[in-house]
Backbone as CSV, one residue per row, in Angstrom:
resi,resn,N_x,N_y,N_z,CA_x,CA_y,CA_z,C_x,C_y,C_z
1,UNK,7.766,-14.453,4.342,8.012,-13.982,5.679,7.681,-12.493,5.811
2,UNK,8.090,-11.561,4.828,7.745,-10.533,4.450,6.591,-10.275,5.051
3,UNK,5.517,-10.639,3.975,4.067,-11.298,4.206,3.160,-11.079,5.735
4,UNK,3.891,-12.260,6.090,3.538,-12.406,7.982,3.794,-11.304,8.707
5,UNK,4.859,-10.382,8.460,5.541,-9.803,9.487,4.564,-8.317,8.911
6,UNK,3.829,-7.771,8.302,3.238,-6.757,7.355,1.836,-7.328,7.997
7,UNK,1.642,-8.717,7.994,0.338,-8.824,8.669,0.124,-8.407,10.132
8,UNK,1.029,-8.803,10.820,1.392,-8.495,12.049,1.299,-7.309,12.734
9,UNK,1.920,-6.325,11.752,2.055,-4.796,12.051,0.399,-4.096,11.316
10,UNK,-0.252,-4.749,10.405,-1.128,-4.067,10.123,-2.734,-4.871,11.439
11,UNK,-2.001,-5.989,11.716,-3.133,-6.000,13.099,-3.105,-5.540,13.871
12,UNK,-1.693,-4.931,14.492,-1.699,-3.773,15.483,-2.346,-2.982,14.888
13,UNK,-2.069,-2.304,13.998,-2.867,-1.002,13.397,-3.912,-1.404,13.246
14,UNK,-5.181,-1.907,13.222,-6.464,-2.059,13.229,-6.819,-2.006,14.399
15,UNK,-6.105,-2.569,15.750,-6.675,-2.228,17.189,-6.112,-1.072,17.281
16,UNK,-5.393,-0.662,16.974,-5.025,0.773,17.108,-6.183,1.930,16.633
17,UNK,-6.480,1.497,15.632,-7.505,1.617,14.420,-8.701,2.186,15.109
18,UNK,-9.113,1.185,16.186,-10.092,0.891,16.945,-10.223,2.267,17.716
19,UNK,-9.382,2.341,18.685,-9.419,3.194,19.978,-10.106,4.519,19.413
20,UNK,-10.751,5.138,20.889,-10.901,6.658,20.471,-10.104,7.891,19.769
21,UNK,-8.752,7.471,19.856,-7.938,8.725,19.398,-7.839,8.268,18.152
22,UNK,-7.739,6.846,17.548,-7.421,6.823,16.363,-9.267,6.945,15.434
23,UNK,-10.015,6.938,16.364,-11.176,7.620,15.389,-11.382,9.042,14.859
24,UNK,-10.867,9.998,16.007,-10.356,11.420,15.599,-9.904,11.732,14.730
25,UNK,-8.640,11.106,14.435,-7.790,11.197,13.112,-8.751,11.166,11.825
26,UNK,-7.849,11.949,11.044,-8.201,12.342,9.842,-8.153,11.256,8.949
27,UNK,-8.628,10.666,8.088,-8.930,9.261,7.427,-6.946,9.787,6.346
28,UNK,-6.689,10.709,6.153,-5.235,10.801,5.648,-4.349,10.299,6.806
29,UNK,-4.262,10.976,8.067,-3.755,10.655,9.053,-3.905,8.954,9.330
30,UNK,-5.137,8.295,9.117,-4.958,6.593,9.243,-3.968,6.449,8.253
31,UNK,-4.099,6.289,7.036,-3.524,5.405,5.849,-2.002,6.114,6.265
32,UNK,-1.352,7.651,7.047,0.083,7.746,6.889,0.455,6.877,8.168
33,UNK,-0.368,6.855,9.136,0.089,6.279,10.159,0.275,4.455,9.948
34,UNK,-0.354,3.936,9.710,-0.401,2.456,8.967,1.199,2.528,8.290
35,UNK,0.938,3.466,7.173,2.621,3.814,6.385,3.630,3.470,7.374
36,UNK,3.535,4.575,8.171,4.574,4.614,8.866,4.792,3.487,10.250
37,UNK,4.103,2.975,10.332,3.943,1.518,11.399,4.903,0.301,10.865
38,UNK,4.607,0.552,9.495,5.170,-0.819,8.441,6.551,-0.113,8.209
39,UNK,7.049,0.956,7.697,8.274,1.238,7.892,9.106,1.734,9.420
40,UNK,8.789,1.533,10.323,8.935,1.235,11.452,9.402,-0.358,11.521
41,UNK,8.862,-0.983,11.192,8.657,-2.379,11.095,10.107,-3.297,10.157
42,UNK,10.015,-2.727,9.155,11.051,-2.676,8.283,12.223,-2.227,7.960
43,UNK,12.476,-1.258,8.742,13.713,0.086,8.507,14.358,-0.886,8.801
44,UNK,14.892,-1.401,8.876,16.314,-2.606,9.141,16.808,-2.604,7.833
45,UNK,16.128,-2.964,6.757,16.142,-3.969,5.786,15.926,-2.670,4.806
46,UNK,14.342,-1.939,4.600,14.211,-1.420,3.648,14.257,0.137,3.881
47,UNK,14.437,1.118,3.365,14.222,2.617,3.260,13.175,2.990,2.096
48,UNK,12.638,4.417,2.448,11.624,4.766,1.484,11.989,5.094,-0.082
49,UNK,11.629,4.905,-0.841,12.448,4.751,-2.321,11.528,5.881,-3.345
50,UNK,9.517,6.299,-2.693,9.510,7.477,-3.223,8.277,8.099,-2.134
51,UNK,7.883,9.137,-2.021,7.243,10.015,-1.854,5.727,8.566,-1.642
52,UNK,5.209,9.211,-0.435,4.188,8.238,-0.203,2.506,9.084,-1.367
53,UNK,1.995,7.853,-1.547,0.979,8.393,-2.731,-0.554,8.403,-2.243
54,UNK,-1.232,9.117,-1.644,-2.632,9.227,-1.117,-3.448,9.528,-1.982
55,UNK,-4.558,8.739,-2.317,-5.657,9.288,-3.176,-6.589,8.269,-2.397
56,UNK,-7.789,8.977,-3.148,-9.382,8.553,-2.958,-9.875,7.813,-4.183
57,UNK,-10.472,6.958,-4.248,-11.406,5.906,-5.012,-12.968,5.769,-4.799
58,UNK,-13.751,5.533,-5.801,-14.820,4.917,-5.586,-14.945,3.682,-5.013
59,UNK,-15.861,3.224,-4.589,-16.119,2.028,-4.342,-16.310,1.055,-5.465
60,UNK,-15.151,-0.021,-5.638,-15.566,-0.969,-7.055,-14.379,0.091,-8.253
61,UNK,-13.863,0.933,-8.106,-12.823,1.410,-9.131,-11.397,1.548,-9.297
62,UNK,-10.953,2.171,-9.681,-10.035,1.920,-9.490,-8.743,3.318,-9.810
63,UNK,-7.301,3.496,-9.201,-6.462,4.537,-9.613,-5.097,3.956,-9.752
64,UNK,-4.758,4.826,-10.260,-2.937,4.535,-10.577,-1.979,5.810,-10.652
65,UNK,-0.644,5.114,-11.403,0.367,6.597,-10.808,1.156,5.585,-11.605
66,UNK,2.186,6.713,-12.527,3.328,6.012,-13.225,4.500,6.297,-11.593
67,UNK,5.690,5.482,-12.129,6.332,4.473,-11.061,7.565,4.435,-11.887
68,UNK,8.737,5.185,-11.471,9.990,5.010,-12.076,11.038,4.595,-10.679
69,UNK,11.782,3.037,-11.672,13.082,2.694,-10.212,14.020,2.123,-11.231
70,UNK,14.986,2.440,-10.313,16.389,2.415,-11.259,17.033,1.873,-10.455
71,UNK,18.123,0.775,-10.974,19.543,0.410,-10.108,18.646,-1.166,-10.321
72,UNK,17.983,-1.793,-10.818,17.591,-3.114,-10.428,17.656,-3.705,-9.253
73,UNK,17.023,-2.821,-8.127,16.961,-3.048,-6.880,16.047,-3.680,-6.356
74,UNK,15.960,-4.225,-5.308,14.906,-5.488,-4.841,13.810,-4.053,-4.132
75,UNK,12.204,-4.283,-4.473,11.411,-3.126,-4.070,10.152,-4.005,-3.164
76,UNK,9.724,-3.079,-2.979,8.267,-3.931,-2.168,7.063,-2.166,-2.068
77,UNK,6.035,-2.548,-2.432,5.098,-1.720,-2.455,3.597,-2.387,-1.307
78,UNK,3.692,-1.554,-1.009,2.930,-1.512,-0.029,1.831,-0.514,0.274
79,UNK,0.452,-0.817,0.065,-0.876,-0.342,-0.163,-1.598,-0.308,1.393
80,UNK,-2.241,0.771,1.692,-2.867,0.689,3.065,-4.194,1.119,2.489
81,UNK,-5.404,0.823,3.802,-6.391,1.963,2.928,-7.152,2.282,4.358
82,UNK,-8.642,3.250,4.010,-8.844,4.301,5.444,-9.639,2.653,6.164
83,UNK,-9.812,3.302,7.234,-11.395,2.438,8.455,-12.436,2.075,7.848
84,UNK,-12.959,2.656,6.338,-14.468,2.016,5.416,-13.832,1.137,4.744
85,UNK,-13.252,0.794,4.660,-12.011,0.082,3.230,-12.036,-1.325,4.303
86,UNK,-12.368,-2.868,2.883,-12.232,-3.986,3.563,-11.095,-4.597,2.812
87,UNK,-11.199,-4.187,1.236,-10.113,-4.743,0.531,-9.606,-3.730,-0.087
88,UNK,-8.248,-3.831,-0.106,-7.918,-3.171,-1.500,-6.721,-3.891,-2.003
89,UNK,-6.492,-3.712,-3.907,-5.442,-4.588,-4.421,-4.535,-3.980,-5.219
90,UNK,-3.630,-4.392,-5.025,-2.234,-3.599,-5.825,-1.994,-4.387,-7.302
91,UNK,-1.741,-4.099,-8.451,-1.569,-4.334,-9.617,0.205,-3.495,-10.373
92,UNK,0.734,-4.265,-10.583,2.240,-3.881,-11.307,1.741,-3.648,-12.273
93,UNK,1.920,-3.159,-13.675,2.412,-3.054,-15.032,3.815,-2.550,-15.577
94,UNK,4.226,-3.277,-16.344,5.800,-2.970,-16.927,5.537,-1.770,-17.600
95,UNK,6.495,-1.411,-18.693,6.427,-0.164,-19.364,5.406,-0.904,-20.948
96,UNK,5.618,-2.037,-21.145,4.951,-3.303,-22.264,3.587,-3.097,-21.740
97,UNK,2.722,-2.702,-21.299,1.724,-2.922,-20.131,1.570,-4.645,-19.733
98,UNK,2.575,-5.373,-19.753,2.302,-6.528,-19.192,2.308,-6.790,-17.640
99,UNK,1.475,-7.299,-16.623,1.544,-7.467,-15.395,2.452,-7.739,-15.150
100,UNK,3.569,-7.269,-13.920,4.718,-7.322,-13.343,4.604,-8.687,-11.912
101,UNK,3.643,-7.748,-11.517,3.232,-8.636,-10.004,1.945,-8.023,-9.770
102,UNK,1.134,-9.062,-8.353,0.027,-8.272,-7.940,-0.487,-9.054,-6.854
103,UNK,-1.168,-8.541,-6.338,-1.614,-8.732,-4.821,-3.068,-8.253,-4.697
104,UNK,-4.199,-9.540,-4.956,-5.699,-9.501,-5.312,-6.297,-10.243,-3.914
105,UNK,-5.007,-10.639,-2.990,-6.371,-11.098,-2.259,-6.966,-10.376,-1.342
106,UNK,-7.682,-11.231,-0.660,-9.274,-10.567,0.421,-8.382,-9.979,1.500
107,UNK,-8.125,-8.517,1.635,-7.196,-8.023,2.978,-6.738,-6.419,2.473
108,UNK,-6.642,-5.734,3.608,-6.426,-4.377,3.193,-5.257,-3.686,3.155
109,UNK,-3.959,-4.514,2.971,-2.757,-4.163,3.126,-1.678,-5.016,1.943
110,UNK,-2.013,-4.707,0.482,-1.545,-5.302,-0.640,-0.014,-5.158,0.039
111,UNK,0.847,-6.107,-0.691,1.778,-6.078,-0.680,2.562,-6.924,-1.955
112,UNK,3.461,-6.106,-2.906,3.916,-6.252,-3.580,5.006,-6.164,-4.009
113,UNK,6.572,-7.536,-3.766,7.613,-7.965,-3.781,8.291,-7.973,-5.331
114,UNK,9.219,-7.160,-5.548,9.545,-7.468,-7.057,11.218,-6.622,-7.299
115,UNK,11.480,-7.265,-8.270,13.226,-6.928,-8.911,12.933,-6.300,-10.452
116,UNK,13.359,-4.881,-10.155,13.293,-4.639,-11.800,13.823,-2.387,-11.457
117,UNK,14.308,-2.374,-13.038,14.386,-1.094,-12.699,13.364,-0.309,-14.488
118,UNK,13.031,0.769,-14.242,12.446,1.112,-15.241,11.706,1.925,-15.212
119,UNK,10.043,1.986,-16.176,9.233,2.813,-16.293,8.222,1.703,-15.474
120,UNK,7.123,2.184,-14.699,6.117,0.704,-14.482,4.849,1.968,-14.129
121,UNK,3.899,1.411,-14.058,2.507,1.324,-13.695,1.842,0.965,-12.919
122,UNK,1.379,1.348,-11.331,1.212,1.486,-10.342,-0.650,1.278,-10.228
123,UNK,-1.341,0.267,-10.103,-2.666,0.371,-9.960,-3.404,0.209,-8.918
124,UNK,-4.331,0.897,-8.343,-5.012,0.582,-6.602,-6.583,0.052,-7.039
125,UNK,-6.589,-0.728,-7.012,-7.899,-1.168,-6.735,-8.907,-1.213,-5.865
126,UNK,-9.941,-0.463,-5.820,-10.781,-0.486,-4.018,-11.788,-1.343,-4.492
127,UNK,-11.949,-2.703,-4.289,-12.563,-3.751,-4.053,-13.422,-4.032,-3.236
128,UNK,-13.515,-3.571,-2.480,-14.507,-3.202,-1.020,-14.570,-2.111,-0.089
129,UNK,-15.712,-1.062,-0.077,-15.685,-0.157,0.349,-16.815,0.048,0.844
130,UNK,-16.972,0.413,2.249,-18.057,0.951,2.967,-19.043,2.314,2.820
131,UNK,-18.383,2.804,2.249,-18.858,4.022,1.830,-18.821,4.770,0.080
132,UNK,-19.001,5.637,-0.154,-18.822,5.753,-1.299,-17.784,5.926,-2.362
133,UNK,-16.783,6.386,-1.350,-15.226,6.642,-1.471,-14.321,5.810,-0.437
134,UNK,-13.266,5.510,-0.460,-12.367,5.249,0.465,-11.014,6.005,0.146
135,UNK,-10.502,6.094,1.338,-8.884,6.523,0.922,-7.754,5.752,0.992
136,UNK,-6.349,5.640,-0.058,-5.476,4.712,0.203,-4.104,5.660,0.059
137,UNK,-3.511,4.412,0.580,-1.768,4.819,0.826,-0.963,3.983,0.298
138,UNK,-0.187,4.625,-0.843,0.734,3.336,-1.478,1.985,4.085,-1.208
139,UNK,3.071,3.134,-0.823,4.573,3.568,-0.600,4.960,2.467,-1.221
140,UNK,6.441,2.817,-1.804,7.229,2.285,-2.381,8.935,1.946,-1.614
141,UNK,9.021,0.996,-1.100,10.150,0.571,-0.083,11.516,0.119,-1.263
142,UNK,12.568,0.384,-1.173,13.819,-0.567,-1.777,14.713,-1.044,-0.602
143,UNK,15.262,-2.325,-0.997,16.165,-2.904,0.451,17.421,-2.520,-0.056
144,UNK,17.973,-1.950,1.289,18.808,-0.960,1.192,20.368,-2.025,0.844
């Protein structure tokens, strides 16, 4: 349900996406605004749990960021990426480097549901990119 309701809010944000003012914007300004659409969306349920994470990728490569949560709290991560960007995919790793969770399919708004507290490993994958770079936005949600 999660899922649906993240799809929902990120199709507004693509016609939003669309319009003249949101072409102005700064390709940082898309991926915080997307951010902040989905926690808009969510604040019922979840609050922000760290510091939102913006970087740039090649096209076809890939980045990451170590990832510390504590309290064995229910989390959800959530990946946006700029207007050139068709896919991008979110990848867990434990502190073991064994996959936690992950979110590979065809769509530009990973989303990744999971219970655990610890050290983990945070990976962005840009899978499809229009240009030579794209930019993404990963936040990290806990339900409050």
């Amino acid at each position: 349900m999660l899922r649906t309701k993240l799809a929902g809010v990120m199709a507004l944000a693509l016609v939003a996406g669309l319009s003249g003012l949101a072409l102005a914007q700064s390709f940082e300004d898309q991926v915080a605004g997307q951010i902040a659409a989905i926690h808009d969306e969510i604040a019922a349920d979840f609050d922000y749990a760290s510091d939102m994470v913006i970087g740039e990728v090649e096209a076809g490569g890939s980045d990451g960021f170590p990832m510390t949560v504590n309290g064995n709290a229910q989390y959800i991560i959530v990946a946006v990426c700029d207007a050139d960007c068709g896919d991008v995919d979110l990848v867990l790793y434990d502190a073991e480097e064994d996959e936690a969770a992950a979110d590979i399919e065809y769509d530009d708004y990973p989303v990744l549901d999971f219970q655990g507290e610890g050290e983990y490993w945070v990976e962005v994958v840009m899978t499809d990119c229009a240009t030579e770079t794209c930019l993404y936005a990963v936040q990290v949600f806990v339900l409050e």
